[in-house]
C-alpha positions in Angstrom: 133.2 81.4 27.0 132.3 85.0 28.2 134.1 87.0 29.9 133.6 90.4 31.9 135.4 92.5 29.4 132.6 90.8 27.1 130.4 92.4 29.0 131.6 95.6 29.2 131.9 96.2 25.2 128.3 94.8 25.2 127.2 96.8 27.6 129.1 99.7 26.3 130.1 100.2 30.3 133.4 99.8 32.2 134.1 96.3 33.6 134.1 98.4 37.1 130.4 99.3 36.6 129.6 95.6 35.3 131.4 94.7 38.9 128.9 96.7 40.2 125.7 95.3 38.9 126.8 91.9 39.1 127.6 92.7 43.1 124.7 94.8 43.8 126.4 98.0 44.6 124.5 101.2 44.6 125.0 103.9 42.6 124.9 102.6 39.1 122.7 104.3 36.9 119.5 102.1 36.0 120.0 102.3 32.3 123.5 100.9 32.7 122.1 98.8 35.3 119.8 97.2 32.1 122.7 97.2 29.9 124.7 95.3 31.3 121.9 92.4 33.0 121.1 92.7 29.2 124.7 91.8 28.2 124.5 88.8 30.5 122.0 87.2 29.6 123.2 87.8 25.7 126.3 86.1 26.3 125.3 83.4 28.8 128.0 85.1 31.2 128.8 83.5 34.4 131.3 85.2 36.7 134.3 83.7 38.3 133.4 82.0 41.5 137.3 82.2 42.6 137.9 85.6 41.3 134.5 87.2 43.0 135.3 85.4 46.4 139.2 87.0 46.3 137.5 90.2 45.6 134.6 89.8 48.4 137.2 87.6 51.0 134.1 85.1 50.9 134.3 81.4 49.3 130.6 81.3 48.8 131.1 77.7 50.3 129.2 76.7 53.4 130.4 73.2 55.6 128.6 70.7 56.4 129.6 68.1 59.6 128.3 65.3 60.6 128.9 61.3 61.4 129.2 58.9 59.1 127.1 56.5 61.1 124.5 58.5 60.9 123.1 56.8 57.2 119.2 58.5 57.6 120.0 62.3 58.1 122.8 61.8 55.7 120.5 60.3 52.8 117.9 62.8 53.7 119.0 65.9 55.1 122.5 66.3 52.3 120.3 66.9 48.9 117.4 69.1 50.8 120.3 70.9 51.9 122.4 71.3 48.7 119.1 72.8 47.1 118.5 75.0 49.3 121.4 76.4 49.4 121.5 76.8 45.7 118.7 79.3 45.6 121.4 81.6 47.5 124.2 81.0 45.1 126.1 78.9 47.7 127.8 75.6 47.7 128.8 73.2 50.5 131.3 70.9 51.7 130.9 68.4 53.4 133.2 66.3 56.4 132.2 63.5 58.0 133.8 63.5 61.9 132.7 61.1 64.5 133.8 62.0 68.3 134.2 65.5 69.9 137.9 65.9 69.3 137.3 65.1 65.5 133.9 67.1 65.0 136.1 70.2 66.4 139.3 69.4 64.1 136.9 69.4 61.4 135.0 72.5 62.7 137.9 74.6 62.7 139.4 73.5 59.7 136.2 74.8 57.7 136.0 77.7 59.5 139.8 78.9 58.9 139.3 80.0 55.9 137.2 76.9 53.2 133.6 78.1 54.3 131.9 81.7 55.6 130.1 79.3 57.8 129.2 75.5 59.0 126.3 73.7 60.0 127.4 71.1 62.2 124.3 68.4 62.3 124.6 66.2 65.7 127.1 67.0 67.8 126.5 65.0 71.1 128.8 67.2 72.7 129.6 71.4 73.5 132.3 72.1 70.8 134.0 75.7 70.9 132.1 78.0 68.3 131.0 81.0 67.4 128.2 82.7 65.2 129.0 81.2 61.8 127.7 77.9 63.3 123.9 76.2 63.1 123.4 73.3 64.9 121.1 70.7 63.6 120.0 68.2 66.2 122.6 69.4 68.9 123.4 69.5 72.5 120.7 72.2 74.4 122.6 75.2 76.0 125.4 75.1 73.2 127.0 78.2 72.3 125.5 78.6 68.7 122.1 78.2 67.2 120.5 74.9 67.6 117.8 73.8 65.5 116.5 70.0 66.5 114.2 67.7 65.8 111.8 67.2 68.8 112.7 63.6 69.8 110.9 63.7 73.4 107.7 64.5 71.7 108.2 62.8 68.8 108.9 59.5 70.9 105.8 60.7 73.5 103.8 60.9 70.1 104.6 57.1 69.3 104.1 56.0 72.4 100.5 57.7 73.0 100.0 56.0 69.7 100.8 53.1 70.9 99.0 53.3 73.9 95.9 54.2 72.0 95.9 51.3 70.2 95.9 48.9 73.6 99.8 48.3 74.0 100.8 48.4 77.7 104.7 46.8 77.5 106.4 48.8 75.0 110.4 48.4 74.3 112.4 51.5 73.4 115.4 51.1 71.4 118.2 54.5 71.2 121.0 54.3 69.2 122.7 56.0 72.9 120.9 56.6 75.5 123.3 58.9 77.1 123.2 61.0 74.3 120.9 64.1 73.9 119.1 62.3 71.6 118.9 59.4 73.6 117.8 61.6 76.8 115.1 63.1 75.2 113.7 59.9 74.2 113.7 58.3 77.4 111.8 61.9 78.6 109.5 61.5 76.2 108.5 57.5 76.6 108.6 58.0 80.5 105.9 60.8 79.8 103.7 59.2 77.9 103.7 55.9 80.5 102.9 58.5 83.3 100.0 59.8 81.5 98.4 56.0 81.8 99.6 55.8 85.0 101.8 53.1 83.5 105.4 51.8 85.6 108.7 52.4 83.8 110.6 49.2 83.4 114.2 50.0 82.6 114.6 46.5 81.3 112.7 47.5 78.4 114.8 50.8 77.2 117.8 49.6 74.9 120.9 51.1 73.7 121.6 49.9 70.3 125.5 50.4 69.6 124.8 47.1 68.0 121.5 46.7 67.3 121.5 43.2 66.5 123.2 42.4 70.0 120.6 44.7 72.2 117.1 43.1 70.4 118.5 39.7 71.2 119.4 40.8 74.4 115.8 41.8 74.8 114.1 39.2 73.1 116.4 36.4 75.2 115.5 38.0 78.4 111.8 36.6 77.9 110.4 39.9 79.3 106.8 40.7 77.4 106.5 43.0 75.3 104.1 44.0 72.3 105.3 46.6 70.7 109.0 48.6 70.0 109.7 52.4 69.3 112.9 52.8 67.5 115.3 55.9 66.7 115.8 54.6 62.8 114.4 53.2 59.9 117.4 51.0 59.9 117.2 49.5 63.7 113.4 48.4 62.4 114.5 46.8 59.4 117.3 45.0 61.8 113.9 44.1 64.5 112.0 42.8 61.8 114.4 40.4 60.8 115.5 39.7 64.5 112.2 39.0 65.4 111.1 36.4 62.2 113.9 34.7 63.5 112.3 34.0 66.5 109.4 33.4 65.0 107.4 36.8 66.2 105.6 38.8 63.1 105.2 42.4 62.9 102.6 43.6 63.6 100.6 40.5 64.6 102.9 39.4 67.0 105.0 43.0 67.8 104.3 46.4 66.5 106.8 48.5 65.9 107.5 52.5 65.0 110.6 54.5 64.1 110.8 58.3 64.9 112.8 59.0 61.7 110.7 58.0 58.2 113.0 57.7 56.1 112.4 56.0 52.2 113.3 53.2 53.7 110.8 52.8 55.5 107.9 52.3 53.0 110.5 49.6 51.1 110.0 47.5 54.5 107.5 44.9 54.9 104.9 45.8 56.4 105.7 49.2 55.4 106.8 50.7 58.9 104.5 53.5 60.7 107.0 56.0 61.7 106.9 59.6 63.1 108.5 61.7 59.8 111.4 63.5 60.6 111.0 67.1 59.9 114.0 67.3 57.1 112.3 69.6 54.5 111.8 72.4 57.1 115.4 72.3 59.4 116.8 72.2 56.2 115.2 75.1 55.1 115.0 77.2 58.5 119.0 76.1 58.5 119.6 77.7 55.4 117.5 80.7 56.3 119.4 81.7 59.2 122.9 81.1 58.4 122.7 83.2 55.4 120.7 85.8 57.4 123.9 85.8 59.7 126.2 86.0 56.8 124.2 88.9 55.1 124.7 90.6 58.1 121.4 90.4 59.5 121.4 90.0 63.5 120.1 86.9 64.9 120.8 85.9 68.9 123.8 84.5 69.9 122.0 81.6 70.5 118.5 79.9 70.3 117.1 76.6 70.5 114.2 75.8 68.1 112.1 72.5 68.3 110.4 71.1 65.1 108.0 68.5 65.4 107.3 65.4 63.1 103.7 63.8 62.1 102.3 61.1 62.2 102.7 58.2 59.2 100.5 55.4 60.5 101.3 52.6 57.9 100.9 48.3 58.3 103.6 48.0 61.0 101.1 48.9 64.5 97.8 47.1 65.3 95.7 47.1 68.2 96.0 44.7 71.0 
């Protein structure tokens, strides 16, 4: 394998000025700038990760934190992000931390020293951080840069939907309703009913810590409905299930929409109408802006930025 003194004899430089090119320092001289890319690619040279980050007091290495529970942004949001952070030469690692008090054991412990920075996907509450910290699909008013999925309007957007197609008792099902994700839900499903001039029915707006135990909570309650919005792919596959069990069909009998879209949810039958999560784009704005930050490029201190899903209408919703 190559190494930089390889390089340099090569290039007919010093390994200092084949430092220099590689870092893309100023004043090397262009032909010794061509000699030495030359040498590289010649020799198929790739330069020590652990020996450039000593030299740079960077690892290269960005964190990633977020819950285990959370299966769909996991499956989804951990390759875009991997790629796009391997058009800037970086790396991540990831922890998995569910509760405040582990979130900030594993926020510190990346930040001390294993990454230049962490994007923290989901926190439910404010941790302490500072500017080598994104958000993804955190708390509003938090400290760092958020960057979230708009769940109010994306649940509005189902419900409108919904509404369109002649539904008037529609079930909402959050995996916590206390939750900002859960809040903005409930925002978004109490907007859309006001815009019909529709009541709101607290009845019908579930928390699913076990989604198995709040469907057949609803479903033994005999309160009407026709249709169900749910936060994931997965709480739709459970409904489905739940709801052949008591001998209701989707969509003949119940419609049903997620506001995630995961793979999953064209493996379902029917194939599940959802409102697509925006993964492809916070991955890539995330990306954007925490290497902006580390190159030194000022961002604010913090910002909150909204990204909206579309629309997938597949076999899961029919009209009343």
């Amino acid at each position: 394998m190559a190494n930089i003194t390889d390089v340099s004899r090569l290039a007919n430089v010093s390994k200092a000025t084949v430092s220099r090119v590689l870092s893309g320092s100023r004043g090397v001289r262009e032909e010794s700038r061509l000699a030495v890319l030359q040498a590289v690619e010649q020799l198929n040279y790739r330069p020590n990760a652990l020996a450039r980050s000593l030299a740079n007091q960077t690892t290269d290495c960005i964190g990633i934190v977020l819950s285990a529970r959370d299966t769909g942004r996991l499956t989804r949001l951990l390759p875009l992000l991997e790629h796009e952070l391997s058009q800037h030469n970086r790396h991540m690692l990831v922890r998995f931390a569910d509760g405040a008090a582990r979130q900030q054991e594993a926020l510190d412990e990346l930040l001390g020293g294993r990454c230049d920075a962490v994007l923290l996907i989901g926190a439910d509450t404010a941790l302490q951080t500072d500017d080598r910290v994104v958000q993804l699909d955190g708390i509003d008013g938090a400290s760092s840069i958020n960057l979230s999925y708009d769940y109010a309007f994306a649940c509005e957007s189902a419900c409108r939907f919904l509404l369109g197609k002649g539904h008037r008792q529609i079930a909402l099902l959050a995996e916590q309703l206390t939750a900002p994700i859960g809040l903005q839900m409930v925002r978004g499903y109490q907007q859309a009913l006001q815009l019909q001039s529709l009541p709101y029915n607290r009845q019908l707006v579930l928390e699913a810590g076990d989604h198995q135990q709040a469907l057949l909570g609803l479903l033994n309650r005999y309160l009407p409905f026709t249709a169900l919005v749910v936060q994931q792919d997965a709480m739709a596959a459970e409904a489905m299930r739940l709801l052949r069990e008591f001998n209701l069909q989707v969509p003949h009998d119940v419609s049903l929409i997620s506001l995630e879209g995961s793979s999953l949810a064209e493996q379902l039958n029917p194939p599940l109408t959802c409102i697509e999560y925006p993964s492809d784009r916070l991955a890539q704005e995330a990306v954007r802006m925490t290497v902006q930050q580390l190159e030194g490029q000022p961002l604010p201190s913090a910002e909150q930025q909204r990204f909206s899903g579309r629309l997938v209408s597949r076999d899961s919703v029919q009209s009343r």
